[in-house]
C-alpha positions in Angstrom: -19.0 -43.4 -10.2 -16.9 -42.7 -7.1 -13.1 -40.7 -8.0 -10.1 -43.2 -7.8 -8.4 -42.8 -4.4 -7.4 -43.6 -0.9 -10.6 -44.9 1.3 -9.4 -45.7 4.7 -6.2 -44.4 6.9 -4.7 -46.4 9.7 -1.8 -44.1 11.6 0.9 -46.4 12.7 3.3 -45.5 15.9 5.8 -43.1 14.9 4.2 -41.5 12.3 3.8 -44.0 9.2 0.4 -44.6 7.5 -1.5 -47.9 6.2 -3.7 -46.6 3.3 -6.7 -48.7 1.4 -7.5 -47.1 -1.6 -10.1 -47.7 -4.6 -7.1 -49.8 -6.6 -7.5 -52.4 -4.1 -3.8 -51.8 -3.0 -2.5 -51.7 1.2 0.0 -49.0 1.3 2.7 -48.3 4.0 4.1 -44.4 3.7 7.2 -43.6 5.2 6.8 -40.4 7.7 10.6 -40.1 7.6 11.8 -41.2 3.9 8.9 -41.0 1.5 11.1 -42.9 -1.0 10.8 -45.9 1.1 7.2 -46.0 0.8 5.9 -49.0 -0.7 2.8 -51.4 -1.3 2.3 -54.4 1.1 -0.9 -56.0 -1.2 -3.0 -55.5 -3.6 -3.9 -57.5 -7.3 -1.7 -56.5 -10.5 -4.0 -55.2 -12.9 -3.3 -55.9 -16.5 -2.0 -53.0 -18.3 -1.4 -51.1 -14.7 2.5 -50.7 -14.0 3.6 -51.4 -10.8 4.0 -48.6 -8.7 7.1 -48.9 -6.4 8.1 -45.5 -6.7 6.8 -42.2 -4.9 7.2 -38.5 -5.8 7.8 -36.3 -3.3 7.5 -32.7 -3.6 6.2 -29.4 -2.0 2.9 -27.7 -2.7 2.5 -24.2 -0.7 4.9 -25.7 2.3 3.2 -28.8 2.6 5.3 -32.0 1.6 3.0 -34.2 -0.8 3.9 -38.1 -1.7 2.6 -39.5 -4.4 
């Protein structure tokens, strides 16, 4: 079984990021406010809660949204 996670990456002018990932979900990241992140698509699953909310924080410099 493949590992749960993002599948295809689509840069968008000025930095922001489409993402596909294994949840079936289309993702738009915010380059300059991670907390505006959000998903565009993507089924609800039953028992999944929806995800409209992205941590941000800093792993050796690097600043990781998830």
């Amino acid at each position: 079984p493949r590992l749960p996670g993002i599948r295809t990456l689509l840069p968008l002018p000025g930095g922001d990021l489409l993402t596909g990932g294994t949840d079936l979900k289309i993702r738009r990241w915010d380059h300059y406010s991670p907390d505006r992140s959000y998903c565009i698509c993507g089924p609800n699953l039953k028992g999944v809660g929806i995800d409209d909310f992205y941590e941000t924080k800093s792993s050796f410099g690097v600043q990781v949204v998830q």
